[in-house]
C-alpha positions as CSV (number, residue, x, y, z in Angstrom):
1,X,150.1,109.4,55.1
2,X,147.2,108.8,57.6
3,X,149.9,106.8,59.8
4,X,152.3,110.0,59.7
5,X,149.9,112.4,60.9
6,X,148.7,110.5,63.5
7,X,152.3,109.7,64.6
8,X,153.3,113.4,64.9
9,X,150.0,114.2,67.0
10,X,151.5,111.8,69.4
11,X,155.3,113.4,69.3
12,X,153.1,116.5,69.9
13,X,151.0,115.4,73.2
14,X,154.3,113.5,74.9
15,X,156.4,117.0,74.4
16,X,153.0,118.8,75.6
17,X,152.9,116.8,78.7
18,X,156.2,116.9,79.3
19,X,156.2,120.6,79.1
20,X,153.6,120.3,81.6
21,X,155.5,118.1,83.9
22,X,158.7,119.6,83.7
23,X,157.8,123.3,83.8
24,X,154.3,124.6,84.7
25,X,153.6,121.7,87.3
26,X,157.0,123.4,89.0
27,X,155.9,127.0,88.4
28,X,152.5,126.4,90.1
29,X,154.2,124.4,92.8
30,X,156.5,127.2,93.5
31,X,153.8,129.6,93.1
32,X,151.4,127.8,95.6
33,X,154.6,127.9,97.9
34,X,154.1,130.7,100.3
35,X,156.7,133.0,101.4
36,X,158.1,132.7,104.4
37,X,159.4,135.8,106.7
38,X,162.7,134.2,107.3
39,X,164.0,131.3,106.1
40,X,166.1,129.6,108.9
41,X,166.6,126.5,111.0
42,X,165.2,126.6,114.4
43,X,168.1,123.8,115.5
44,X,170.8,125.8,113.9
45,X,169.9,129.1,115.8
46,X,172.8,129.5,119.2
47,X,171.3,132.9,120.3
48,X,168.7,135.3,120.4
49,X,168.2,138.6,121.2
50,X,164.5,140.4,122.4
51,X,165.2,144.4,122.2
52,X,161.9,145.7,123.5
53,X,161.7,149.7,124.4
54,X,161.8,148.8,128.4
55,X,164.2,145.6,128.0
56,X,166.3,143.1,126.4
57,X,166.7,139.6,126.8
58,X,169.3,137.3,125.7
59,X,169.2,134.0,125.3
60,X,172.1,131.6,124.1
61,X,172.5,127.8,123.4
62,X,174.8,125.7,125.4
63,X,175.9,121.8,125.3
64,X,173.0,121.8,128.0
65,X,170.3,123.3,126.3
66,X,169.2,127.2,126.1
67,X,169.9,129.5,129.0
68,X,169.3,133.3,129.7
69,X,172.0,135.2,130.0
70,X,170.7,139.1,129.9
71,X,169.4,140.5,132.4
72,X,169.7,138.0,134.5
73,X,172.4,134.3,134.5
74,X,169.4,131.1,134.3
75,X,168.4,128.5,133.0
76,X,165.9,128.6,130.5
77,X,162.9,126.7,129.2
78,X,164.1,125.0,126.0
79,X,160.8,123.7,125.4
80,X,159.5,127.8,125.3
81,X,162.4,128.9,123.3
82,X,161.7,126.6,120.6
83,X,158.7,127.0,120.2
84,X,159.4,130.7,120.0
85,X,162.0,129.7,117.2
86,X,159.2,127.5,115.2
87,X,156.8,130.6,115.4
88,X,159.7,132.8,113.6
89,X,160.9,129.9,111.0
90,X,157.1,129.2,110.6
91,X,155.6,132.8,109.8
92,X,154.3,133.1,106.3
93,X,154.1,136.4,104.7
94,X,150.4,137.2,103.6
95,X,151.2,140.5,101.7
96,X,153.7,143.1,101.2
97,X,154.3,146.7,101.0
98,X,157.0,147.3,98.3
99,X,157.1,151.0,98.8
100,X,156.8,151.8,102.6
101,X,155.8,155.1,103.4
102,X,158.5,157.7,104.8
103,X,156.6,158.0,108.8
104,X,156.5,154.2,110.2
105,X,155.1,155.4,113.1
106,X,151.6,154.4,111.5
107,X,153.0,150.9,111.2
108,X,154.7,150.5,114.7
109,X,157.8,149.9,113.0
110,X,159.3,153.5,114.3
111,X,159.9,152.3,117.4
112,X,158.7,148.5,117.2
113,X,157.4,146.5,119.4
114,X,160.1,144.4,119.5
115,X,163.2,143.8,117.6
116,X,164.7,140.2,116.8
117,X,168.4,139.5,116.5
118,X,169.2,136.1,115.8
119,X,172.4,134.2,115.1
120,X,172.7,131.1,113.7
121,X,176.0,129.0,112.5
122,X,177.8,131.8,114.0
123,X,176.5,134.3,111.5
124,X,173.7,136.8,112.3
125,X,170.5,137.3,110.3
126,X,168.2,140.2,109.5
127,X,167.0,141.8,111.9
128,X,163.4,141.5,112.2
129,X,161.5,144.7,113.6
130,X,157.6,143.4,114.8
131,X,155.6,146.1,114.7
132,X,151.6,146.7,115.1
133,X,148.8,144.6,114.4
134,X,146.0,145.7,111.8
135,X,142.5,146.0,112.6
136,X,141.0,145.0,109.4
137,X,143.5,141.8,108.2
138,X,144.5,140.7,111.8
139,X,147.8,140.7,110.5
140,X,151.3,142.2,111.8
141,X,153.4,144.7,110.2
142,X,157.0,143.2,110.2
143,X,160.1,144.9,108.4
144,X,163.8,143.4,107.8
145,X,166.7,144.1,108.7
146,X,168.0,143.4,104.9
147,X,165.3,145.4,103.3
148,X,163.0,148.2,103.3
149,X,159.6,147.1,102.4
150,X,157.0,145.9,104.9
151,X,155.7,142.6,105.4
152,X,152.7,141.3,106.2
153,X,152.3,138.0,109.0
154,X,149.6,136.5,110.9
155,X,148.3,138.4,113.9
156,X,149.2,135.7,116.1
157,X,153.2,136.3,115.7
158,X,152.7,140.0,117.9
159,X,151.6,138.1,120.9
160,X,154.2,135.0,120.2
161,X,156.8,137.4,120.2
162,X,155.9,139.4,123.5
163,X,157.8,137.7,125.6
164,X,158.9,138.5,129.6
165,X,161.6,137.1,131.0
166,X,159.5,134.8,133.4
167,X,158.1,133.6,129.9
168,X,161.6,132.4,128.8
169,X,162.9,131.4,131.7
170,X,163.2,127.7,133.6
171,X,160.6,127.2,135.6
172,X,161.4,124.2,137.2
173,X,162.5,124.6,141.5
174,X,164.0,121.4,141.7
175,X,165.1,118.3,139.7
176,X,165.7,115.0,141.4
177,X,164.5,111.2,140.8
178,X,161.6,110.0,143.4
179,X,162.8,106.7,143.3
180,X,165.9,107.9,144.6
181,X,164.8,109.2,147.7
182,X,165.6,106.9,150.6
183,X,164.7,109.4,153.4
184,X,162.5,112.2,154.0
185,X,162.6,114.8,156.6
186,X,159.5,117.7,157.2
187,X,159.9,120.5,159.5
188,X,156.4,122.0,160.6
189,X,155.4,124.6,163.4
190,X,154.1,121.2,165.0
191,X,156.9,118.9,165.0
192,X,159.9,117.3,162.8
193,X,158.5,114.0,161.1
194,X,161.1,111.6,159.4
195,X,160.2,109.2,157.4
196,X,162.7,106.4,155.3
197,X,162.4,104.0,153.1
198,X,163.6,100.2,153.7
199,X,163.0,97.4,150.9
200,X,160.6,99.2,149.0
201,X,158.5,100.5,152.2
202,X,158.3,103.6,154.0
203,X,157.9,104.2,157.8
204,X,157.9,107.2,159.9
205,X,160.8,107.0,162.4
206,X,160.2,110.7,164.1
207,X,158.5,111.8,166.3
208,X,157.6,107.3,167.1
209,X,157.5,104.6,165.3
210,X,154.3,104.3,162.6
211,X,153.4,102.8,159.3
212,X,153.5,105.5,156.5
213,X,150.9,106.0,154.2
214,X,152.8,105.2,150.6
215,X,150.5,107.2,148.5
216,X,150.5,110.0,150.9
217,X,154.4,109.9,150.6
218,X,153.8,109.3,146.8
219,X,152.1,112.1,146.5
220,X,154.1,114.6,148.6
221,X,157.5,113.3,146.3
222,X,155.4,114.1,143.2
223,X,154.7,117.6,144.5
224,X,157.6,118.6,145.0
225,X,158.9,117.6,142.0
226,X,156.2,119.1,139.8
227,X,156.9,122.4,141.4
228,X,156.8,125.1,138.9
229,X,157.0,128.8,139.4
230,X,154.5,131.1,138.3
231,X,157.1,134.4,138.6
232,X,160.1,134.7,140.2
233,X,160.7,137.2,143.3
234,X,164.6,137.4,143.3
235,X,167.7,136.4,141.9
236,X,170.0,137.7,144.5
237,X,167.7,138.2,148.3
238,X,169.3,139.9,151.1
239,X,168.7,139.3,154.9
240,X,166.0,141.6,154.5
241,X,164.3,140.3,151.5
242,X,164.3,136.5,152.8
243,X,162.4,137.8,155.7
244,X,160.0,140.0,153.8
245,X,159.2,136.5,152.3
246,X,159.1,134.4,155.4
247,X,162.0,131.8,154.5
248,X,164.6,133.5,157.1
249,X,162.7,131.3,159.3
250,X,160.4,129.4,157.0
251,X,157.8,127.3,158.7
252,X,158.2,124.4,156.7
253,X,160.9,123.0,155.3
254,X,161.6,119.7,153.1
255,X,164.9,117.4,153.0
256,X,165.0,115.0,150.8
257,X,168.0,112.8,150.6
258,X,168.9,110.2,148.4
259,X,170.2,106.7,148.8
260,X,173.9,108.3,148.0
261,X,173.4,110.9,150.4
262,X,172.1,113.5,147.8
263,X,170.2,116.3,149.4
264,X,167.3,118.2,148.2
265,X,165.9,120.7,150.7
266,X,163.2,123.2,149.8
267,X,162.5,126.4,152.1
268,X,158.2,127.0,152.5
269,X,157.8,130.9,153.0
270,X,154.9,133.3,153.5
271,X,152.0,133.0,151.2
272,X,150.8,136.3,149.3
273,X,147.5,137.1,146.9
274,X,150.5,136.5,144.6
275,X,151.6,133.2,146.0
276,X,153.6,131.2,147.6
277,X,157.4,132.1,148.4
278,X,159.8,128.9,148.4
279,X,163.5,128.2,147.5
280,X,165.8,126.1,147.4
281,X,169.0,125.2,149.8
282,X,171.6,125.3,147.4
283,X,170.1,128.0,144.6
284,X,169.7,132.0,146.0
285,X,166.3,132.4,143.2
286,X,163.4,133.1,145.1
287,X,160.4,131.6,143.1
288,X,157.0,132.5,143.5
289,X,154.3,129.1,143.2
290,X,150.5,129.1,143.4
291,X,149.2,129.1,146.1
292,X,147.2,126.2,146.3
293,X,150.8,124.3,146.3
294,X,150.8,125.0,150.6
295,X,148.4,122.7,150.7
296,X,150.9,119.9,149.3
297,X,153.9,121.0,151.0
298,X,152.7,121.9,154.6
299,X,152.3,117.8,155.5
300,X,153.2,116.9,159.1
301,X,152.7,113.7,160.8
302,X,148.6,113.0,160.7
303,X,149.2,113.4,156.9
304,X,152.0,110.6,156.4
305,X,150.4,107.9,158.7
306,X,149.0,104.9,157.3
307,X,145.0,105.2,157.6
308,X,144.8,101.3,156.9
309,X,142.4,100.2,159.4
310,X,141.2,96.7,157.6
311,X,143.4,94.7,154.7
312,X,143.0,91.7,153.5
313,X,142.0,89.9,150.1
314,X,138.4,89.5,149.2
315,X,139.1,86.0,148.7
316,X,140.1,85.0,151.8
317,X,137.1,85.9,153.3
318,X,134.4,82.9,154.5
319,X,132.6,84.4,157.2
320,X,131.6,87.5,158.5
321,X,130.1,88.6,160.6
322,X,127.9,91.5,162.1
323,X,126.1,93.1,165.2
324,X,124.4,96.2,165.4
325,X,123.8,98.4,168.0
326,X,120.4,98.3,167.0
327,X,120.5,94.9,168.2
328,X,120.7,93.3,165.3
329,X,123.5,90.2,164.4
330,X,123.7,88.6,161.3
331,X,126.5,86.6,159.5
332,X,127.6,85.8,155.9
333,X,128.8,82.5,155.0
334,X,131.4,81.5,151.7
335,X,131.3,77.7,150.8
336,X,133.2,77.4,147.6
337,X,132.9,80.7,146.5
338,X,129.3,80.8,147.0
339,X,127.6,83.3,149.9
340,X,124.5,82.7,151.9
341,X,122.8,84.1,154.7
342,X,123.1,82.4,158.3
343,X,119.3,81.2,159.2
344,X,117.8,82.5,156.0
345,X,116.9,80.2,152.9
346,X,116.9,83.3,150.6
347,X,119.1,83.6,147.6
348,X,121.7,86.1,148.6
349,X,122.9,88.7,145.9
350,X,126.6,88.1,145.5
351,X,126.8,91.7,143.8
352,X,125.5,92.9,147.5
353,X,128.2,91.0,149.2
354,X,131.1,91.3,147.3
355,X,130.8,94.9,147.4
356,X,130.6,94.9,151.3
357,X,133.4,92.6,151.2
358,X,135.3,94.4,149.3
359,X,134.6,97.4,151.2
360,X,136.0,95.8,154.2
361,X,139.0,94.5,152.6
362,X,140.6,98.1,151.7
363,X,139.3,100.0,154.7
364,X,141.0,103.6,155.2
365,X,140.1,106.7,157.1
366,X,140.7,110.0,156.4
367,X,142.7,111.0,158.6
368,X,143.6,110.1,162.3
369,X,141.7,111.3,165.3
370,X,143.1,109.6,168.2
371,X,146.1,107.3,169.7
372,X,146.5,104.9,172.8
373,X,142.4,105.5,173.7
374,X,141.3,104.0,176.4
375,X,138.0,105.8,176.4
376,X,136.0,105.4,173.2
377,X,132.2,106.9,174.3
378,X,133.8,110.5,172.9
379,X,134.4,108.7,169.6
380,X,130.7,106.9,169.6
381,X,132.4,103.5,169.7
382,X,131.2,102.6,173.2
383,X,128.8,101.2,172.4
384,X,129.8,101.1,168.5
385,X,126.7,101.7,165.9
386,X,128.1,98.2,164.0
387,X,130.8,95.7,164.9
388,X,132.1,93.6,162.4
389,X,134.6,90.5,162.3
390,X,135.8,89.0,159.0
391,X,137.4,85.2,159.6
392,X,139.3,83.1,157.1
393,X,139.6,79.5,156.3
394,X,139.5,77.3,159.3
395,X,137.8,80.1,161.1
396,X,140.9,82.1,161.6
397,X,140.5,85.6,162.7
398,X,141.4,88.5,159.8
399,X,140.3,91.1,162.2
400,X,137.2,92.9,163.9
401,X,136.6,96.9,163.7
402,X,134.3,99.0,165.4
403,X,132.4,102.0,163.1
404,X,130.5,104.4,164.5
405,X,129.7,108.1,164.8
406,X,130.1,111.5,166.9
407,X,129.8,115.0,166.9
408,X,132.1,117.1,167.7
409,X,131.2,120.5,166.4
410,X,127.2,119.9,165.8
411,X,125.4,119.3,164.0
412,X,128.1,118.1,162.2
413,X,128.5,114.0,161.9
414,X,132.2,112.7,162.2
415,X,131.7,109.1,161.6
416,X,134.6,106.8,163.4
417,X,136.6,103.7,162.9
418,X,138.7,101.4,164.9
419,X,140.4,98.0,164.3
420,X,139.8,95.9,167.7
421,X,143.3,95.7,168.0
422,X,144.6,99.1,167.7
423,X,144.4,102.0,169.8
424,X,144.5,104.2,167.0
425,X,140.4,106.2,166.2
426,X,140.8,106.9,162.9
427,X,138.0,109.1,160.9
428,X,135.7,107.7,158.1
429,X,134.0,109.6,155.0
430,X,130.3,109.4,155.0
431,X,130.2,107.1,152.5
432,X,132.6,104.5,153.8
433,X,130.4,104.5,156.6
434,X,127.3,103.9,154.3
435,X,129.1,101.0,152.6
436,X,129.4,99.1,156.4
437,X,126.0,99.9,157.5
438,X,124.4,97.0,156.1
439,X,121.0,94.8,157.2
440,X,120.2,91.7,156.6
441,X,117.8,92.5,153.7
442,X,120.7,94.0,151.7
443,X,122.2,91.1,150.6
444,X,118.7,89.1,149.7
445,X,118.1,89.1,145.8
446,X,115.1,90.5,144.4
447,X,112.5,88.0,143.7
448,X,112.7,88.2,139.8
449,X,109.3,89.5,138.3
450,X,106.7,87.0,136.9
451,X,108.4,85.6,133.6
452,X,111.2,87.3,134.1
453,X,114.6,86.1,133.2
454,X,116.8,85.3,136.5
455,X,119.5,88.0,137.7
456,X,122.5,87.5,136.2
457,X,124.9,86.5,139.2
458,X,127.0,89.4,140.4
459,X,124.9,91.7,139.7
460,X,124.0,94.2,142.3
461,X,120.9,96.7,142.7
462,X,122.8,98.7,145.7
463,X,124.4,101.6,144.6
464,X,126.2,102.1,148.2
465,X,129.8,101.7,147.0
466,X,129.5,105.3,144.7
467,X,132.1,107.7,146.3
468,X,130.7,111.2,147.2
């Protein structure tokens, strides 16, 4: 008897949890499952419509991506329009009114804000009319196509769904792959520079002969491949409108032309409180960029030139040595690795010297100053404030460079550099100067303090190399 009862308390508890499993556990699944506004698939939408009081815009999907094709024929930002398709498919409905009042003009939906047309697998959907936002919930009043009552979504989908063309629209000027670009042409008020690239390096050809500064030309590819408009000033100029923006005759201009003849040439016009004006060659949009983009386009030749005044390896290095104006010489020595002082029994900080070294071995001005001088007292480099040679193994030369310092618009400091062998003046940074101008006691180690551990080697007390 015992062993019946207790067998039909456990038929009892299995069908009690399996009631439980089967049917409640679903029913508060389904009831913890919010609503959603729409239920769609962002990849299965092909077009949209914005209906706005003042405009419409229409957008439609293509084999290459999303493009807008009301009001105006472009390409548009795929990345934009699906997000604006995951903020739709994504909107959860908070609350709802079941019984709208008559007047929706309290609600925005008389004449919403916008209205939403979609179509997906060739069949449209509901309308959805966006209306105002509350001031209590932060939420926004949102009504169907398919029904009459009002819904209730975050107040974040009013904004998401205020859209402008420029919003929607490809903002991209120009699409081409850097490493493709074999030659480079720049047209400035001060001269046509060419530059082109053989085995991997680039040279300037036009207006001579020079060695191009790769990260200058690394940079300027970059640029102009990053360019993105901020707004867009015309789809269709006239005469008249390409001269209101300066690109009848734009003062710069950029070609770049690919290995298999591929051109890309961008148009620099007139720069407004609103921007900058540029186009393209082969595309009649007008785009507006920010301003602060001039700065990277408008190169010309002191720009691209190699600024390389001193290269070498740190390694290579075993002597060098310097004079100052002061009067001063003094030379470092390397025996197996190891630094030392000329005529001083001192331990030498090899933190202090590798950093001077190493100083010297990627030394670049800022920009060029001077070429073929034959007078360098203007410059402050006869007589130079330091002159420094760096030799190899078997004393062979690496190179000698004069620093020193000038001023041209006082009190001002220019500080200068020039390799012994080149004509070229080329300016130095403050700090690169303070890296060079070195005495002897700057490479000595500090006498450790009384019970004191020993430095550890390569460790340097100078903080000289810091970049301002």
């Amino acid at each position: 008897m015992r062993f019946r009862n207790t067998l039909i308390l456990a038929l009892l508890l299995i069908a009690l949890g399996a009631y439980l499993y089967f049917v409640e556990s679903k029913q508060i699944a389904q009831e913890g499952k919010k609503e959603k506004l729409v239920e769609i698939n962002g990849d299965e939408v092909s077009a949209i419509s914005l209906i706005y009081p003042d405009r419409e815009i229409d957008l439609e999907k293509g084999d290459g991506g999303w493009r807008v094709t009301k009001p105006v024929a472009a390409p548009a930002d795929d990345i934009t329009v699906k997000n604006l398709l995951h903020a739709i498919a994504d909107a959860e409905v908070s609350k709802t009114l079941d019984t709208p009042p008559a007047d929706l003009a309290p609600f925005g939906l008389a004449q919403p804000m916008v209205t939403i047309k979609l179509t997906a697998k060739g069949q449209p959907l509901p309308d959805l009319k966006v209306g105002k936002t509350t001031a209590v919930s932060s939420s926004t009043y949102v009504q169907r196509g398919d029904q009459a009552k009002i819904f209730l979504t975050g107040s974040a989908f009013h904004a998401g769904m205020d859209k402008q063309v420029k919003d929607l629209r490809d903002k991209k000027v120009v699409e081409f792959k850097e490493d493709a670009i074999t030659r480079i042409a720049l047209h400035g008020p001060d001269g046509d520079v060419v530059l082109a690239k053989t085995d991997g390096m680039w040279t300037i050809e036009q207006p001579a002969k020079f060695r191009a500064d790769a990260n200058a030309v690394r940079a300027l590819l970059s640029a102009v491949r990053n360019l993105r408009a901020t707004d867009f000033a015309n789809d269709a100029p006239s005469d008249a409108d390409l001269a209101t923006y300066g690109l009848d005759a734009p003062p710069h201009q950029l070609v770049l032309i690919a290995a298999d003849g591929t051109e890309t040439r961008v148009l620099v016009g007139k720069e407004t409180e609103q921007g900058l004006y540029v186009k393209t060659a082969d595309r009649p949009t007008t785009f507006i960029v920010g301003k602060w983009v001039s700065r990277d386009l408008g190169k010309g030749l002191a720009d691209m030139r190699d600024k390389t005044v001193l290269a070498f390896e740190p390694g290579a290095a075993t002597r060098v040595e310097i004079a100052r104006a002061d009067g001063g010489t003094f030379a470092l020595n390397s025996a197996d690795g190891k630094w030392s002082l000329d005529g001083s029994d001192q331990t030498v900080n090899p933190g202090a010297v590798d950093a001077f070294v190493g100083a010297l071995s990627r030394l670049s001005g800022s920009r060029i100053l001077a070429d073929g001088v034959t007078d360098l007292t203007p410059y402050g480099l006869n007589p130079p404030a330091l002159t420094i040679t760096v030799k190899g193994k078997d004393d062979v030369l690496i190179g000698t460079v004069r620093a020193g310092s000038h001023s041209p618009n006082p009190p001002a400091v220019e500080y200068t550099v020039k390799r012994e062998d080149d004509p070229t003046v080329v300016e130095l940074r403050d700090f690169q100067f303070k890296q060079l101008d070195k005495q002897p006691a700057d490479f000595i180690a500090p006498p450790a303090a009384p019970g004191a551990p020993p430095a550890p080697v390569g460790a340097d007390d100078t903080d000289d190399t810091d970049a301002e």
